[in-house]
VOPAGU-2260 file (C-alpha; in pm, 1 decimal, decimal comma):
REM VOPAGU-2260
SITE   aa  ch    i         X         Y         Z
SITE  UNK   A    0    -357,8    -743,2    5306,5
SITE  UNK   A    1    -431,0   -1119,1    5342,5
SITE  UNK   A    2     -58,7   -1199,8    5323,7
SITE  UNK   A    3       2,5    -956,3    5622,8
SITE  UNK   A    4    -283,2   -1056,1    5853,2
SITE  UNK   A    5    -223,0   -1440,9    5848,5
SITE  UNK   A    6     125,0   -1348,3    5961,6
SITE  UNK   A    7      59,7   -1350,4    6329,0
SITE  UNK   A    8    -127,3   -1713,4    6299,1
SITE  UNK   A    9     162,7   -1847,6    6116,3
SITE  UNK   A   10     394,6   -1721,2    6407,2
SITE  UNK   A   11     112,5   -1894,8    6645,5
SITE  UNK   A   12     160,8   -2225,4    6467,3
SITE  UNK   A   13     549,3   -2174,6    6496,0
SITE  UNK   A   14     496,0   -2116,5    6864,4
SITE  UNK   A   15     285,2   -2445,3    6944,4
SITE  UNK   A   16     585,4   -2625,9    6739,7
SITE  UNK   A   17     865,8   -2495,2    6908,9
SITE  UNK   A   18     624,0   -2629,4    7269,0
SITE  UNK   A   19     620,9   -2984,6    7078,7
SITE  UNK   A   20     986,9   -2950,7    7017,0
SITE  UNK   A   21    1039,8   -2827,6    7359,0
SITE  UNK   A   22     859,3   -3191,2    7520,5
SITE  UNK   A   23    1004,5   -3411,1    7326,1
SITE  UNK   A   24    1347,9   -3263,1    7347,7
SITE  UNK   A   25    1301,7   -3282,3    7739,4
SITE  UNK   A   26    1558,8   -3524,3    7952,5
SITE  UNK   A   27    1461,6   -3850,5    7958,2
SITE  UNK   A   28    1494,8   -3775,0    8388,1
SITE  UNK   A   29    1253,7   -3508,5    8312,6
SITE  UNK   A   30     962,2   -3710,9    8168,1
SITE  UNK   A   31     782,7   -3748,1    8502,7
SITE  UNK   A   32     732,0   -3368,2    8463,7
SITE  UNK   A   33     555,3   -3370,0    8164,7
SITE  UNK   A   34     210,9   -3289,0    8194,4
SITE  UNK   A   35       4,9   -3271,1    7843,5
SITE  UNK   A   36    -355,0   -3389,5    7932,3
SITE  UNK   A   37    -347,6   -3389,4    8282,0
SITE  UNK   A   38    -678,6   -3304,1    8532,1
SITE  UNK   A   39    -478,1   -3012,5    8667,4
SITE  UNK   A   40    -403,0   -2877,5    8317,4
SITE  UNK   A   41    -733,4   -2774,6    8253,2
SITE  UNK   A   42    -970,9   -2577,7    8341,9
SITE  UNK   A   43   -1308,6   -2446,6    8260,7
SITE  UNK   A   44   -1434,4   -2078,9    8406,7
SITE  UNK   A   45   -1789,4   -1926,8    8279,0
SITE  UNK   A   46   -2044,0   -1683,2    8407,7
SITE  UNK   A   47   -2411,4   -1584,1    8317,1
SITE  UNK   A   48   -2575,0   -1305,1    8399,2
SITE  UNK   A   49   -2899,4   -1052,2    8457,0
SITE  UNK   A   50   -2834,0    -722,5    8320,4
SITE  UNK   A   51   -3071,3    -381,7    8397,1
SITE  UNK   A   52   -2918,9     -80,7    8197,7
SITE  UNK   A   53   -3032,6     240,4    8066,7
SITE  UNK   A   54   -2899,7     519,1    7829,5
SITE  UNK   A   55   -2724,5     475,1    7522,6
SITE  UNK   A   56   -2692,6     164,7    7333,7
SITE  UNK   A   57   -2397,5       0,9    7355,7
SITE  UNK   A   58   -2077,7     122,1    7101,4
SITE  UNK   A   59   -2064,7    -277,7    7054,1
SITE  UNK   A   60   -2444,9    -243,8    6906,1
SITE  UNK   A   61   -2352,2      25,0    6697,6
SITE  UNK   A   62   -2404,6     314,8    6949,9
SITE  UNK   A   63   -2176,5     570,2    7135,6
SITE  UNK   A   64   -2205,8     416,8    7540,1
SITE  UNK   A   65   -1944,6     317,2    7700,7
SITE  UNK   A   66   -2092,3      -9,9    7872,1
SITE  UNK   A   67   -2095,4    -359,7    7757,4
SITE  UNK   A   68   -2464,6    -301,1    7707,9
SITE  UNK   A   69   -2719,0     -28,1    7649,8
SITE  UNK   A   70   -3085,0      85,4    7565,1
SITE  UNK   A   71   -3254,9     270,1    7369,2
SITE  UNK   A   72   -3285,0     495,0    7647,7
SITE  UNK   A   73   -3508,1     334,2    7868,4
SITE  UNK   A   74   -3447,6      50,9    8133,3
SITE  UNK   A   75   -3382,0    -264,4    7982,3
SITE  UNK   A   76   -3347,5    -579,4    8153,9
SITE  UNK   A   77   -3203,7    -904,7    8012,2
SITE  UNK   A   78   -3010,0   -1240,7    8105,6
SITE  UNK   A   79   -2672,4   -1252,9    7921,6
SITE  UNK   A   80   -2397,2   -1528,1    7883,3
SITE  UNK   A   81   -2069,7   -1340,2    7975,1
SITE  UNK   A   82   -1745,3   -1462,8    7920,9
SITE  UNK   A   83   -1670,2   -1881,1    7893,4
SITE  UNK   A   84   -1299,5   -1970,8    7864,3
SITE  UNK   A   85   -1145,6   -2346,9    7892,8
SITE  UNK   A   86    -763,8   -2278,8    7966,9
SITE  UNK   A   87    -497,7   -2556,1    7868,8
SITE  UNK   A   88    -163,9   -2506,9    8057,5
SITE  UNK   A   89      29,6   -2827,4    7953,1
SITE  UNK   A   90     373,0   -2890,4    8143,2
SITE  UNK   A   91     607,2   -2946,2    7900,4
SITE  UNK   A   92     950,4   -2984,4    8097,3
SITE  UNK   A   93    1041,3   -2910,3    8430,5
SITE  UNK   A   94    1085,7   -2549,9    8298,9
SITE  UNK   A   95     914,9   -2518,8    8003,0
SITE  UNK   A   96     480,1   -2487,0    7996,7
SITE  UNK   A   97     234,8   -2328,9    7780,7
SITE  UNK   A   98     -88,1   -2147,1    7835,4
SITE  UNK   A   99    -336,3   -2176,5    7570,1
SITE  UNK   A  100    -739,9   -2007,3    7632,4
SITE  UNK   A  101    -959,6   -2009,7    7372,0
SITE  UNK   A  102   -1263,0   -1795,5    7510,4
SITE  UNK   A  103   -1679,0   -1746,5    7430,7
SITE  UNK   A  104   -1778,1   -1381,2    7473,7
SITE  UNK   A  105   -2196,6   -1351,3    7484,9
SITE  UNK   A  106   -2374,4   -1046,0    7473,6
SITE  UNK   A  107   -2360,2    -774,4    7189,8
SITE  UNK   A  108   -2166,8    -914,1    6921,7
SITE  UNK   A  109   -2085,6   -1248,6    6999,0
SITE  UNK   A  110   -1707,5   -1367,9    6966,2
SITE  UNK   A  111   -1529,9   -1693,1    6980,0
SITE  UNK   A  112   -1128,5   -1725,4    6948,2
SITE  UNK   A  113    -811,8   -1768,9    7134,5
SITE  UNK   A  114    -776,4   -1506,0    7417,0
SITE  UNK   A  115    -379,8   -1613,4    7483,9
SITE  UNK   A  116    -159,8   -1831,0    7337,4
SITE  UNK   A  117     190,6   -1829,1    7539,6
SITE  UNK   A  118     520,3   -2019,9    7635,6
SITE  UNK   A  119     671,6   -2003,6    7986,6
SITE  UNK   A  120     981,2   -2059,5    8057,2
SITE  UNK   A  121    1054,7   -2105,2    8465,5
SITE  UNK   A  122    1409,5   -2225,6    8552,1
SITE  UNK   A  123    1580,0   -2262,2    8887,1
SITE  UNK   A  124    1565,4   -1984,1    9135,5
SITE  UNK   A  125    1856,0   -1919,7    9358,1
SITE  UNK   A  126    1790,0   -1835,6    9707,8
SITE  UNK   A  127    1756,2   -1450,9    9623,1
SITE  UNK   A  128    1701,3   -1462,1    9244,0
SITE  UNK   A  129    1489,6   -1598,5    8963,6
SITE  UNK   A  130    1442,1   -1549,5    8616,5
SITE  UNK   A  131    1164,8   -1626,6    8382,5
SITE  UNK   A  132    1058,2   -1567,4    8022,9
SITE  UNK   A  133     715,4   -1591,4    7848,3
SITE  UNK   A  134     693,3   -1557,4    7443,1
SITE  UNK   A  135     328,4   -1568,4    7236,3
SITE  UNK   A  136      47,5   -1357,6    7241,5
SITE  UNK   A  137    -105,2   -1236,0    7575,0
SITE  UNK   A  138    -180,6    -927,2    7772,2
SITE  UNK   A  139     123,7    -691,1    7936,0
SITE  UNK   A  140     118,1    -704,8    8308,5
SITE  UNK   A  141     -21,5    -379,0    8367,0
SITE  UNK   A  142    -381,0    -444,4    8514,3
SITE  UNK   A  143    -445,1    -457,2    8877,6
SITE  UNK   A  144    -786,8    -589,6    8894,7
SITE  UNK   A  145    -748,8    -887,2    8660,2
SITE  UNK   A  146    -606,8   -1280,0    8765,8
SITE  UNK   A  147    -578,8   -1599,6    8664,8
SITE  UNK   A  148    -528,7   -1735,0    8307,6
SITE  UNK   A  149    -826,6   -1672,4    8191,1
SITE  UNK   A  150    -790,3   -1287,6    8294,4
SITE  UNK   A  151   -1151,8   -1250,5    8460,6
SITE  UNK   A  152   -1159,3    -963,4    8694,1
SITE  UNK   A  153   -1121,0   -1046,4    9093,3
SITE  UNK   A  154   -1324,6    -830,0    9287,1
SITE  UNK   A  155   -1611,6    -719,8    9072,8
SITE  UNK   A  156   -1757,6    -774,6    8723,9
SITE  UNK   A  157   -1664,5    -430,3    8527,6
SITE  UNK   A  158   -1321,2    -335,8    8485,9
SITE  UNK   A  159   -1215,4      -2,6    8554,3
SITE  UNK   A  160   -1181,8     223,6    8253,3
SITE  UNK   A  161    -784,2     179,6    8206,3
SITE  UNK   A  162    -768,0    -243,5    8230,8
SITE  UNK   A  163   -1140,8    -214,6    7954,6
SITE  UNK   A  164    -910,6     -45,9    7735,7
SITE  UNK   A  165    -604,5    -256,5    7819,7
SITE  UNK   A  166    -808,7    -587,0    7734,5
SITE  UNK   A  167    -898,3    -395,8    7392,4
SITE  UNK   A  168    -631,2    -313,3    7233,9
SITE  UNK   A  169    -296,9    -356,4    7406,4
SITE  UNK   A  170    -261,2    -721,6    7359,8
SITE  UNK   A  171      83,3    -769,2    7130,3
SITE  UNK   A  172     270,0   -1069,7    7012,9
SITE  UNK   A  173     564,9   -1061,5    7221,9
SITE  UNK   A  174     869,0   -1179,1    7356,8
SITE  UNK   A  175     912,1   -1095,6    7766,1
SITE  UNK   A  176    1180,6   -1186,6    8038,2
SITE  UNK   A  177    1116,8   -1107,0    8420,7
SITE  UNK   A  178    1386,2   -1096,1    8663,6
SITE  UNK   A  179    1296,0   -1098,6    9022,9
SITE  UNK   A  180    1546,6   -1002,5    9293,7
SITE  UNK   A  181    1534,8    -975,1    9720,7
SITE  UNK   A  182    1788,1    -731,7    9820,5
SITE  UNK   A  183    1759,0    -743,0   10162,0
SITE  UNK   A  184    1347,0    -658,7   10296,5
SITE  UNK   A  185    1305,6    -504,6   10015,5
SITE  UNK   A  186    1183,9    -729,0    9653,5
SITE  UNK   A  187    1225,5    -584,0    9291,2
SITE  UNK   A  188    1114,9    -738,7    9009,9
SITE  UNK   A  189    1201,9    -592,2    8624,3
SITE  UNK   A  190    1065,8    -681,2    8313,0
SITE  UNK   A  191    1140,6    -594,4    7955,5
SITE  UNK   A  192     963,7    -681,6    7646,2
SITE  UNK   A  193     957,5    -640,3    7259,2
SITE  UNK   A  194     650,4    -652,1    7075,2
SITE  UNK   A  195     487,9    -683,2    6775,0
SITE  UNK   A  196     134,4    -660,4    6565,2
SITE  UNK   A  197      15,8    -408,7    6783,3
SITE  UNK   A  198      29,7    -140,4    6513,2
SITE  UNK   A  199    -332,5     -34,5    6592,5
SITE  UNK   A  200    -357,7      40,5    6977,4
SITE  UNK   A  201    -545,2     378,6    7025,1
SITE  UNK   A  202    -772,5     359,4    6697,6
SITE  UNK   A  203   -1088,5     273,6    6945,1
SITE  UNK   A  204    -991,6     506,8    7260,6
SITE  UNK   A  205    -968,0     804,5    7014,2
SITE  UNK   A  206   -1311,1     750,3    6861,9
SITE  UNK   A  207   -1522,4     618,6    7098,6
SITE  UNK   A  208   -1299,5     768,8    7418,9
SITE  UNK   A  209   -1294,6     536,6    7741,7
SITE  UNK   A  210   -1534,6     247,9    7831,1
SITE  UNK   A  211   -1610,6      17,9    8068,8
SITE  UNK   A  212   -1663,8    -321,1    8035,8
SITE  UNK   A  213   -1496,4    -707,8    8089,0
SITE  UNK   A  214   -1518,8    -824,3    7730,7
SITE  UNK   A  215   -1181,6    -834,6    7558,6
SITE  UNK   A  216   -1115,6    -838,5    7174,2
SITE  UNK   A  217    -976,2   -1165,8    7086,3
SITE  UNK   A  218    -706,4   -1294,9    6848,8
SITE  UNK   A  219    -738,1   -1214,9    6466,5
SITE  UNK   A  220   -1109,1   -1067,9    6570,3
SITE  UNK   A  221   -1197,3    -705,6    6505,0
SITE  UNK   A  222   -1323,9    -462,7    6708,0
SITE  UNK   A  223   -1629,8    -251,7    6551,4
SITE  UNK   A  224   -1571,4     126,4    6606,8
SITE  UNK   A  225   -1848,6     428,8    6643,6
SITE  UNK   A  226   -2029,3     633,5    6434,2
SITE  UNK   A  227   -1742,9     837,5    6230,9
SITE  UNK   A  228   -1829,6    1157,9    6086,8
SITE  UNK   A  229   -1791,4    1203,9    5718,9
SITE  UNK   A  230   -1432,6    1381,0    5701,7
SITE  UNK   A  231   -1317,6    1105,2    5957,0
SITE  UNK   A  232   -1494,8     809,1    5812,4
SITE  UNK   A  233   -1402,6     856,4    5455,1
SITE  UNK   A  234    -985,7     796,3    5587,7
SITE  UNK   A  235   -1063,2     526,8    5853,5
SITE  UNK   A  236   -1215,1     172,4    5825,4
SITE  UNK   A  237   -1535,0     129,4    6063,2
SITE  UNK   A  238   -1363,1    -147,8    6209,6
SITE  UNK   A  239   -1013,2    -217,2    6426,6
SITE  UNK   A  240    -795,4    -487,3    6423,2
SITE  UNK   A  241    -589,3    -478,7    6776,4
SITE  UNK   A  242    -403,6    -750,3    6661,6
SITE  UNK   A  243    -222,1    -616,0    6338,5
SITE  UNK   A  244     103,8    -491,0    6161,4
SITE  UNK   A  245     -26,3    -229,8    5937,2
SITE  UNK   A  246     352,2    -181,7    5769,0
SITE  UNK   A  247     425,1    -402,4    5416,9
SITE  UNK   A  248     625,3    -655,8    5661,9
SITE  UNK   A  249     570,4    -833,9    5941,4
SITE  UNK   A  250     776,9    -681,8    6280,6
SITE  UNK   A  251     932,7    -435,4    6060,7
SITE  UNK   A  252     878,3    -176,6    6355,3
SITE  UNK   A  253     912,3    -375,5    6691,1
SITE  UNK   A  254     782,2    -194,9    7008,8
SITE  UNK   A  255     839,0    -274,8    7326,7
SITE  UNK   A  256     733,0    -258,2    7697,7
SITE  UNK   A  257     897,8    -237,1    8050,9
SITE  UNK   A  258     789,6    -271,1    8393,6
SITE  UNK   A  259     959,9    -232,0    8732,4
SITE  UNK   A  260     764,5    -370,2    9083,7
SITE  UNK   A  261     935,0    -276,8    9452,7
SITE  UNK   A  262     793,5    -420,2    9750,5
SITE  UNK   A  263     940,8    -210,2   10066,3
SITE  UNK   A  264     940,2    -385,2   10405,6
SITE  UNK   A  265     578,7    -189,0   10432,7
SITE  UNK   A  266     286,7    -377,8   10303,8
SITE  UNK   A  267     266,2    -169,9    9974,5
SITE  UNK   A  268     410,4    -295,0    9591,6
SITE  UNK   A  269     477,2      12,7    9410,5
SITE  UNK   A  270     409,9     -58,1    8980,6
SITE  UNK   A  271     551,3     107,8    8694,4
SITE  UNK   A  272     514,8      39,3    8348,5
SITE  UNK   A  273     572,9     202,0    8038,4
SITE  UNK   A  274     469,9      98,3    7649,1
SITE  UNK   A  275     531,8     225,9    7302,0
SITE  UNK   A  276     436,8      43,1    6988,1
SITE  UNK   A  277     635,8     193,9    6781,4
SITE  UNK   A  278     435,8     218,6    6511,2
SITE  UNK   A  279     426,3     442,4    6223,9
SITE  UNK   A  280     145,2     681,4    6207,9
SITE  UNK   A  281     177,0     730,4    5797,0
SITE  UNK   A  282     157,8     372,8    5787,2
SITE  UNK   A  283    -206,1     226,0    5630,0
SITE  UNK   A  284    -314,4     -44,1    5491,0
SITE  UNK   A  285    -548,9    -136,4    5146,8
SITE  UNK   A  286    -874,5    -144,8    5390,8
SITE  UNK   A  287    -774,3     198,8    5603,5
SITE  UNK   A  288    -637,7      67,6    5902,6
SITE  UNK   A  289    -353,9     274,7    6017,9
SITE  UNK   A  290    -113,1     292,8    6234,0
SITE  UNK   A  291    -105,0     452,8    6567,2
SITE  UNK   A  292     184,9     560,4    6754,2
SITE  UNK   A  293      73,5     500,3    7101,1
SITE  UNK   A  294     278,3     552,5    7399,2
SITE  UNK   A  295     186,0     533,9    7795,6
SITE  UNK   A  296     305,9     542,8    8099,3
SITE  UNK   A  297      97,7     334,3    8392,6
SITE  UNK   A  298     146,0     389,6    8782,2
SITE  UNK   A  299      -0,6     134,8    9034,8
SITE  UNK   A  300     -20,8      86,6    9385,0
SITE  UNK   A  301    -135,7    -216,8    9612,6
SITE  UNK   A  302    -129,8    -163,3   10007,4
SITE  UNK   A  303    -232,0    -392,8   10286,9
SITE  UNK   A  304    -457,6    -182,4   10555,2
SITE  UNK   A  305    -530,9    -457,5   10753,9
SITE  UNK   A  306    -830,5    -699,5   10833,5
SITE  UNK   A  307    -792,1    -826,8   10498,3
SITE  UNK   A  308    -881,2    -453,9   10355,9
SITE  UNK   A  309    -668,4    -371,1   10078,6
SITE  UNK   A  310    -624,6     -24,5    9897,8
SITE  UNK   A  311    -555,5     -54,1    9502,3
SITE  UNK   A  312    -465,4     260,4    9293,6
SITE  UNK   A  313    -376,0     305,9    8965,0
SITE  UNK   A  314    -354,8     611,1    8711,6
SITE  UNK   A  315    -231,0     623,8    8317,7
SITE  UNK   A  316    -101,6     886,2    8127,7
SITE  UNK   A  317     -65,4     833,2    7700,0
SITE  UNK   A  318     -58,0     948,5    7395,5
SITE  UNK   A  319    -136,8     853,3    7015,0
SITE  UNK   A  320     -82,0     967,2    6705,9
SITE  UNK   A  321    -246,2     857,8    6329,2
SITE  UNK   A  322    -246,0    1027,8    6007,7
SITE  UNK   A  323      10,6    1278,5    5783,2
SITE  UNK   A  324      93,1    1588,0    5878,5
SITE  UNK   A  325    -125,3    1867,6    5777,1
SITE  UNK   A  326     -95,8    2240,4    5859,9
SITE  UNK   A  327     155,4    2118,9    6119,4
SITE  UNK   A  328     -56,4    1861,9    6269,4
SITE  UNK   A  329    -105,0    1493,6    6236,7
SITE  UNK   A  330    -435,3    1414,2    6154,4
SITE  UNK   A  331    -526,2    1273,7    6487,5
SITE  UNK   A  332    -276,9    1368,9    6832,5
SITE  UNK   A  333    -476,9    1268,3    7090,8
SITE  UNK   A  334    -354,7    1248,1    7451,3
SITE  UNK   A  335    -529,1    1073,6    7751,5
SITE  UNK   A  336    -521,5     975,3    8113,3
SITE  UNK   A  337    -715,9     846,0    8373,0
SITE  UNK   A  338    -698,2     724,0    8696,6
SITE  UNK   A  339    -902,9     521,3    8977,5
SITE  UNK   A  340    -927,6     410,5    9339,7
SITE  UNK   A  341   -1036,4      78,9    9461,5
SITE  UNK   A  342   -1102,8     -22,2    9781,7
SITE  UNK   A  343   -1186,7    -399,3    9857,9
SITE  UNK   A  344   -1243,2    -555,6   10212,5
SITE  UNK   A  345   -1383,8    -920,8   10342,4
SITE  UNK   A  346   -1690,5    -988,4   10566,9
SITE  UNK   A  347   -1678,7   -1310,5   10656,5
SITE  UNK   A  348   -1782,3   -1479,5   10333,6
SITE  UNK   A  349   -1864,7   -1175,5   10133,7
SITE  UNK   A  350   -1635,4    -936,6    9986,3
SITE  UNK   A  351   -1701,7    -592,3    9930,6
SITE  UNK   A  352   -1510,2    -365,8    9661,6
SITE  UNK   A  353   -1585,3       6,5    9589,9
SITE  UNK   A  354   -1443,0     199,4    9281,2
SITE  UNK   A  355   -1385,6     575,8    9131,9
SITE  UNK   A  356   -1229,4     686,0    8905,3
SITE  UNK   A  357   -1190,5     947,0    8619,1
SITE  UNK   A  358   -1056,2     995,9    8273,8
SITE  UNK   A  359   -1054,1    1209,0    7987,0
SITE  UNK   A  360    -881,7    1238,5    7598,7
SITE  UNK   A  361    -738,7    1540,1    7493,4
SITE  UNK   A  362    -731,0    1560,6    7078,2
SITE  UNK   A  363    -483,3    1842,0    6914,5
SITE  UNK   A  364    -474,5    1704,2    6504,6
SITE  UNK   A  365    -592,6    1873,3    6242,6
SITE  UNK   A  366    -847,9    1658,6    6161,4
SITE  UNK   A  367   -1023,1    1562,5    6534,1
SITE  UNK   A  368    -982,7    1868,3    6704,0
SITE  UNK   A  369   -1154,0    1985,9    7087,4
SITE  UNK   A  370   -1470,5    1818,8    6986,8
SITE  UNK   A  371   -1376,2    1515,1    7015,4
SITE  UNK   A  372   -1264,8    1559,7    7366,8
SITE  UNK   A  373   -1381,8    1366,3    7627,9
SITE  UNK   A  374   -1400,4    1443,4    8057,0
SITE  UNK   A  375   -1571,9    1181,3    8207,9
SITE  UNK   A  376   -1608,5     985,2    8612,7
SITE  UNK   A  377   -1759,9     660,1    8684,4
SITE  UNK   A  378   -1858,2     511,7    9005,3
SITE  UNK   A  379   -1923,8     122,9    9123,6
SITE  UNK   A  380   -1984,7     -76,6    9420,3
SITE  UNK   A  381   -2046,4    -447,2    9388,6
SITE  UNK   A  382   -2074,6    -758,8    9675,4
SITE  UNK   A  383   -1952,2   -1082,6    9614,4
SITE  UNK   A  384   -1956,5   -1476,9    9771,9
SITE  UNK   A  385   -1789,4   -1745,8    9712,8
SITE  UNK   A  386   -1922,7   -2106,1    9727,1
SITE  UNK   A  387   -1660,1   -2381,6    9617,7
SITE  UNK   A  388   -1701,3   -2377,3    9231,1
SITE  UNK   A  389   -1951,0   -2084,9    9218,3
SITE  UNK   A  390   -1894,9   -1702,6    9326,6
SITE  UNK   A  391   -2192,2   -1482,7    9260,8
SITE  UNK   A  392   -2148,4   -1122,6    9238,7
SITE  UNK   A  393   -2389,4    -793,0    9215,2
SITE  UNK   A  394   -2236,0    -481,8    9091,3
SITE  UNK   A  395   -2400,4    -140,0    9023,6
SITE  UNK   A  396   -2195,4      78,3    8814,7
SITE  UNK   A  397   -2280,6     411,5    8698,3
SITE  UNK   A  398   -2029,7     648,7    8481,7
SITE  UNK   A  399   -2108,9     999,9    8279,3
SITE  UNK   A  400   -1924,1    1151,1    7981,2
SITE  UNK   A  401   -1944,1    1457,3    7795,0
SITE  UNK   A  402   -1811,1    1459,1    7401,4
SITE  UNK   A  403   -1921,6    1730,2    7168,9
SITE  UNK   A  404   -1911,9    1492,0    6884,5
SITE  UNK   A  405   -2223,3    1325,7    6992,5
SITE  UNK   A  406   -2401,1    1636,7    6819,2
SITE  UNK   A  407   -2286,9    1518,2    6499,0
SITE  UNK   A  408   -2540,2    1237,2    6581,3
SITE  UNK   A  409   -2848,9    1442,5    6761,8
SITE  UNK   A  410   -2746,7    1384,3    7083,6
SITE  UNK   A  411   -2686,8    1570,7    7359,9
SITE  UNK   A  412   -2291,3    1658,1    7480,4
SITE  UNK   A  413   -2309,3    1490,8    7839,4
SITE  UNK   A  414   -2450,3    1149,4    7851,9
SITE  UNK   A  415   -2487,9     894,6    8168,3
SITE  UNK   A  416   -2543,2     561,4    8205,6
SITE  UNK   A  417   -2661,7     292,0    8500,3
SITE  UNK   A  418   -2592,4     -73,3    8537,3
SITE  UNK   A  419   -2698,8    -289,4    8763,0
SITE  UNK   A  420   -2554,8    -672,0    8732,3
SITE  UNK   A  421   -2598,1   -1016,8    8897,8
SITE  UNK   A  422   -2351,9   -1276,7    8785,6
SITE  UNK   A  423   -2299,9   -1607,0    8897,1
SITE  UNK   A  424   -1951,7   -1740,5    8769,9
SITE  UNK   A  425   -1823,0   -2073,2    8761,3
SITE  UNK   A  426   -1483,6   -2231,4    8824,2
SITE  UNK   A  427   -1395,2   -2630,9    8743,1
């Protein structure tokens, strides 16, 4: 097992060689571009904040909510640190840069580590064309809410339920290439990936379900999963590691990802995206991680309305599978969707954003059958302002679930929780 997991950091280390290589091997006309240590390759983001939550505790603390914190059932206020990333983007040619963030996430279980670790390649454009290439680890462009390297979220604090999940477990090693294209008024823009150590996507959303929160699982770190119940728990480690080839070699089973982006001569960018690991659900390793064949298919849309209003939708539809077949079943086939609408508009120098959204896992093994469904809708407004540096934001987020599992544990099916939020983030 430790032969297999150190795998990924050695292909890291061959990454941040091949950069090296890639600087020193640039034209010596090129040098000016070259950009190691540079004030603008830098930069520092960070946020604390005052959190007032009720209902479950957290699945982080050991619980079954679906928020980044929880209670014991009562109101419980607290101040937080949230998320502190410094972000390195050297210039290492005219063409060539890296992207390296090595994050801080406070709270419940707090994690230190390298969020991404990536190499762009960006070469000349033709009037109507470009291609570009990116190869490390980092997160698939499937999220509509998150920007910038460090991959905070723009227009509130909490995630929707789809990008939570996306910044658990769907972020691979992988090689990508983008080519964008303007036929006319109208801009396409394909990309195709293959990926690797991503063996274990779907482990968390089939046990705990969906969740919504902004704190991401980061490289070689494990994710801690819910109270299993004792068929369950005796086959599956109490722990996931998103970033992981379960099978005896490394990349034995590549997966891969694709995404196409139009942009009509409306004000509207139509997404879609579609992802399968590849993975082989018989395959487990010596401390019961196994792996998951999960496959999606993501649909997004971004329109203009107008006064600086925009409209953002976005809806997924998957499905993953774990286990051996028994009594024609795998042990775990669990399928899921969900789906939200976001609406964010300025005033003057606030913003305002508005989400809801739903989701749900349906489970057909022969192991996790209908109790282990999930049906669930969350709702959240929040306010923002920016000044310079510093935005603050207040968000109040409320979502309910229902899971006939949670009787295993004494609780009641259908559970809700509140969350109210002040941040203040910061930007150097």
């Amino acid at each position: 097992m430790a032969r297999v997991a150190k795998r990924p950091q050695v292909l890291s280390a061959a990454i941040w060689a091949c950069a090296m290589v890639g600087a020193h091997a640039a034209p010596a006309h090129a040098q000016s571009d070259v950009r190691l240590f540079t004030p603008d390759t830098i930069e520092l983001t960070g946020d604390v904040r005052l959190v007032a939550v009720d209902g479950e505790p957290s699945w982080l603390d050991g619980g079954l909510g679906k928020l980044r914190s929880g209670s014991a059932g009562e109101l419980g206020v607290k101040p937080q640190l949230g998320n502190l990333s410094v972000v390195w983007r050297p210039q290492l040619s005219w063409s060539l840069g890296a992207t390296v963030v090595g994050s801080i996430e406070g709270g419940e279980r707090t994690k230190a580590g390298v969020s991404e670790a990536y190499l762009s390649f960006r070469p000349m454009r033709s009037a109507t064309m470009a291609l570009s290439a990116r190869a490390g680890l980092m997160w698939p462009p499937v999220s509509l809410e998150h920007e910038g390297a460090d991959w905070h979220v723009a227009d509130s604090i909490t995630p929707s339920a789809i990008n939570s999940w996306i910044g658990e477990e769907v972020r691979p090693l992988v090689g990508e290439a983008t080519l964008a294209a303007d036929f006319g008024p109208h801009k396409v823009r394909a990309t195709l990936a293959a990926m690797v150590a991503n063996d274990t996507a779907g482990t968390l959303l089939t046990f705990r379900g969906w969740a919504l929160h902004d704190r991401t699982t980061l490289g070689f770190n494990r994710q801690p999963l819910p109270p299993l119940g004792p068929a369950l728990g005796s086959l599956q480690a109490p722990f996931t590691h998103p970033l992981l080839d379960v099978h005896g070699g490394f990349a034995r089973h590549p997966g891969y990802y694709a995404k196409l982006s139009w942009q009509p001569p409306v004000p509207v960018r139509i997404d879609l995206f579609r992802y399968d690991n590849q993975a082989d659900p018989e395959d487990v390793n010596a401390e019961l991680e196994w792996g998951w064949r999960t496959q999606f298919t993501d649909i997004g849309a971004v329109a203009e309305l107008g006064g600086g209003a925009r409209l953002k939708v976005q809806a997924i539809d998957g499905r993953t599978r774990m286990g051996f077949v028994l009594d024609g079943e795998r042990w775990i086939d669990c399928r899921f969707r969900s789906a939200f609408v976001l609406l964010t508009r300025p005033f003057g120098a606030f913003g305002l954003a508005a989400r809801g959204e739903a989701f749900d896992t349906r489970n057909a093994g022969s192991l996790a059958g209908s109790d282990y469904d999930e049906r669930g809708w969350s709702a959240m407004v929040a306010a923002k302002r920016d000044w310079a540096a510093f935005t603050g934001i207040v968000e109040l987020l409320h979502v309910s679930s229902r899971r006939d599992d949670r009787d295993e544990f004494g609780l009641a099916p259908r559970q809700g929780q509140t969350q109210v939020q002040a941040q203040l983030r910061i930007h150097w």
